[in-house]
RODO-329184 format. One record per residue (C-alpha): y, x, z; residue number from 1; residue in one letter. Coordinates in nm, 2 decimals, decimal comma, padded with zeros to 4 digits. Example, Ala and Ser with C-alpha at 12.3 -4.5 7.8 and 13.67 -1.06 7.14 Angstrom:
BEGIN
+--------+--------+--------+-----+---+
!      Y !      X !      Z !   k ! r !
+--------+--------+--------+-----+---+
! -00,45 !  01,23 !  00,78 !   1 ! A !
! -00,11 !  01,37 !  00,71 !   2 ! S !
+--------+--------+--------+-----+---+
! end
This chain:
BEGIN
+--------+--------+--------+-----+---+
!      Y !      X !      Z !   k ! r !
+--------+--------+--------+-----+---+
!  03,96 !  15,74 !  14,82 !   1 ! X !
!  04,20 !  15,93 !  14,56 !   2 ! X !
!  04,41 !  16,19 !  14,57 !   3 ! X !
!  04,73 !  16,11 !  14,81 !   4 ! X !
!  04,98 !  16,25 !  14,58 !   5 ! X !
!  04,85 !  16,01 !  14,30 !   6 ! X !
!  04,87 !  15,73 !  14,51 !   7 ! X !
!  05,23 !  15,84 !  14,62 !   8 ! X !
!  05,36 !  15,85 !  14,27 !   9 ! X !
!  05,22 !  15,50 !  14,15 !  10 ! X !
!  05,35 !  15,32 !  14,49 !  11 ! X !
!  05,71 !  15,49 !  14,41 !  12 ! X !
!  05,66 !  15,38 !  14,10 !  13 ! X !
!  05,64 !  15,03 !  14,20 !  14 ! X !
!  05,91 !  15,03 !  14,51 !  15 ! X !
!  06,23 !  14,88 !  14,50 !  16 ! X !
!  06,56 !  15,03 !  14,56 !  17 ! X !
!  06,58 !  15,04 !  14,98 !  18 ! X !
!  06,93 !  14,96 !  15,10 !  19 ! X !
!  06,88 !  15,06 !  15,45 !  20 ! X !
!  07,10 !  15,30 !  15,65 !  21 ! X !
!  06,85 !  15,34 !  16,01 !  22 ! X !
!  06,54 !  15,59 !  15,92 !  23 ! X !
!  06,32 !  15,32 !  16,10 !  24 ! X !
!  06,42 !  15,05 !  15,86 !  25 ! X !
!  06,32 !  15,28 !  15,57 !  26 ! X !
!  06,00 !  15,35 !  15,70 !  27 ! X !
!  05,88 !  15,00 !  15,77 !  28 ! X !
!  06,00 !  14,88 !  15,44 !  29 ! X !
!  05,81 !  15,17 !  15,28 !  30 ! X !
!  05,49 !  15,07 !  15,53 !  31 ! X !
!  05,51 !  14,70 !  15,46 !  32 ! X !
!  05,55 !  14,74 !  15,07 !  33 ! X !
!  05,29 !  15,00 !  15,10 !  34 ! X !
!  05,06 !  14,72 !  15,26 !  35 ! X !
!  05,16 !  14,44 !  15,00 !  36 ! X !
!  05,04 !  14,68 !  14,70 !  37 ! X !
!  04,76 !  14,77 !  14,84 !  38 ! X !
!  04,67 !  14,43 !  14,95 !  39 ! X !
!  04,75 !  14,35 !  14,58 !  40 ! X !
!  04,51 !  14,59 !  14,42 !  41 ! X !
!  04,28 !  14,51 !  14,65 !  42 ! X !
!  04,29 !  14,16 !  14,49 !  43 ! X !
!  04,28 !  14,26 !  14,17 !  44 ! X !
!  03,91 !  14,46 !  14,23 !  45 ! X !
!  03,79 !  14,15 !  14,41 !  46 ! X !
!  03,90 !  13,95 !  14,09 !  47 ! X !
!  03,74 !  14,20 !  13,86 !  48 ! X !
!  03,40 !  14,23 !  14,06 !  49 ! X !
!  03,36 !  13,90 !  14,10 !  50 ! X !
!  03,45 !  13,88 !  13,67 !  51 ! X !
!  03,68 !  13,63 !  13,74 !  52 ! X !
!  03,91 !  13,57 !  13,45 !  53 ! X !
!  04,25 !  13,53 !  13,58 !  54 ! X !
!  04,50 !  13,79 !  13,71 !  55 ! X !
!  04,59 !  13,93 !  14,11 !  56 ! X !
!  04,98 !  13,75 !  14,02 !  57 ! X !
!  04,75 !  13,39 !  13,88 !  58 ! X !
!  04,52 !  13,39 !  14,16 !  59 ! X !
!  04,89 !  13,45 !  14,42 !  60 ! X !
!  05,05 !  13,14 !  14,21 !  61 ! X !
!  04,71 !  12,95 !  14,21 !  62 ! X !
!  04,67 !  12,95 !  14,60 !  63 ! X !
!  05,04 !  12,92 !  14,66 !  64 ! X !
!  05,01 !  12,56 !  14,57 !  65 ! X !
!  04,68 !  12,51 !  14,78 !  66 ! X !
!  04,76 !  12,24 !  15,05 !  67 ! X !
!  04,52 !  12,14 !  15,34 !  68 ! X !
!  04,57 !  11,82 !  15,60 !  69 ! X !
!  04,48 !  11,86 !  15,96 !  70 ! X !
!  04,44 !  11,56 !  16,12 !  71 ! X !
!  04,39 !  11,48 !  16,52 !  72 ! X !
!  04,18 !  11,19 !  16,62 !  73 ! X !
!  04,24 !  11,02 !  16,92 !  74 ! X !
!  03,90 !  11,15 !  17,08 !  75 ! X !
!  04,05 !  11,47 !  17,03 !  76 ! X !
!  03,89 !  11,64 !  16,75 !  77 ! X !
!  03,99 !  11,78 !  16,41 !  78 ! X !
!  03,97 !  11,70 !  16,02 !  79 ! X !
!  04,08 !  11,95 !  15,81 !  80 ! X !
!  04,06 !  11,89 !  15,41 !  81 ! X !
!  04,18 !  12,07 !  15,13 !  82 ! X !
!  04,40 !  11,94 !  14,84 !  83 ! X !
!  04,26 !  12,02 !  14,54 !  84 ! X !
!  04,45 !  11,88 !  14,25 !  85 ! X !
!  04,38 !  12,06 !  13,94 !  86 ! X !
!  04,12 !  12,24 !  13,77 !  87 ! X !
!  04,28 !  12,56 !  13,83 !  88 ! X !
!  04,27 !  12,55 !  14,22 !  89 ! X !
!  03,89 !  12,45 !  14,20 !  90 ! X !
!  03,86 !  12,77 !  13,97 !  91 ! X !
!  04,00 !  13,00 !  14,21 !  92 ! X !
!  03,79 !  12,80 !  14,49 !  93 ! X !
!  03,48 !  12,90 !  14,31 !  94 ! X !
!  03,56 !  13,28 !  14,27 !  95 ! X !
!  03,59 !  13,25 !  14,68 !  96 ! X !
!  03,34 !  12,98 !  14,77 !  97 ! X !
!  03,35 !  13,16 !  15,14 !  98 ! X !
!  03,70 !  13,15 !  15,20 !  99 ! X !
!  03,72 !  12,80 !  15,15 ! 100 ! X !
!  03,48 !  12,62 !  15,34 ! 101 ! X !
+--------+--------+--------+-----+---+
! end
C-alpha cells in the first residue's frame, strides 16, 4: 500500500464538488466515492494483468449492457442464461471466464 497522503491528493483530485450542509452527508459521500475509485482502479489492474485490451470505463459500458433470463419451471427449478449479443460482451466474458458461468 502507498503513501496515504498520495492517495488523498489523487482521490481529491478526482471528487466532485459536495453540496451537502450535515457533516455526516459529507463523510459518506467522501466514503462511497472513495469506494467507487478504488473499485475503479481496482478494475483497471485486473484489466491490465489479465492484458486485456480495453479500458476500466469499456469494460463498465460493455457489462452495462449484459442481460441474463431467469426462468422458473413449474417443477420448481431455475434456468438462468446470459444474453450475449455482440462480440464485445463475449470479449469481456473471456477476460472473466469465472464470473460468468
Amino acid at each position: 500500500m502507498g503513501d496515504p497522503a498520495v492517495y488523498f491528493t489523487i482521490f481529491r483530485s478526482v471528487c466532485r464538488p459536495i453540496y451537502y450542509r450535515l457533516k455526516r452527508r459529507i463523510e459518506v459521500h467522501i466514503c462511497i466515492s472513495f469506494v467507487a475509485y478504488k473499485v475503479h482502479k481496482e478494475l483497471d489492474c485486473q484489466l491490465k494483468d489479465r492484458k486485456a485490451k480495453i479500458s476500466a470505463n469499456t469494460a463498465i459500458e460493455i457489462a452495462k449492457t449484459i442481460y441474463s433470463i431467469t426462468a422458473n419451471l413449474p417443477d420448481g427449478t431455475k434456468l438462468k442464461h446470459l444474453l450475449i449479443t455482440n462480440p464485445r460482451q463475449k470479449q469481456l466474458i473471456n477476460i472473466y471466464p469465472e464470473n460468468f458461468g
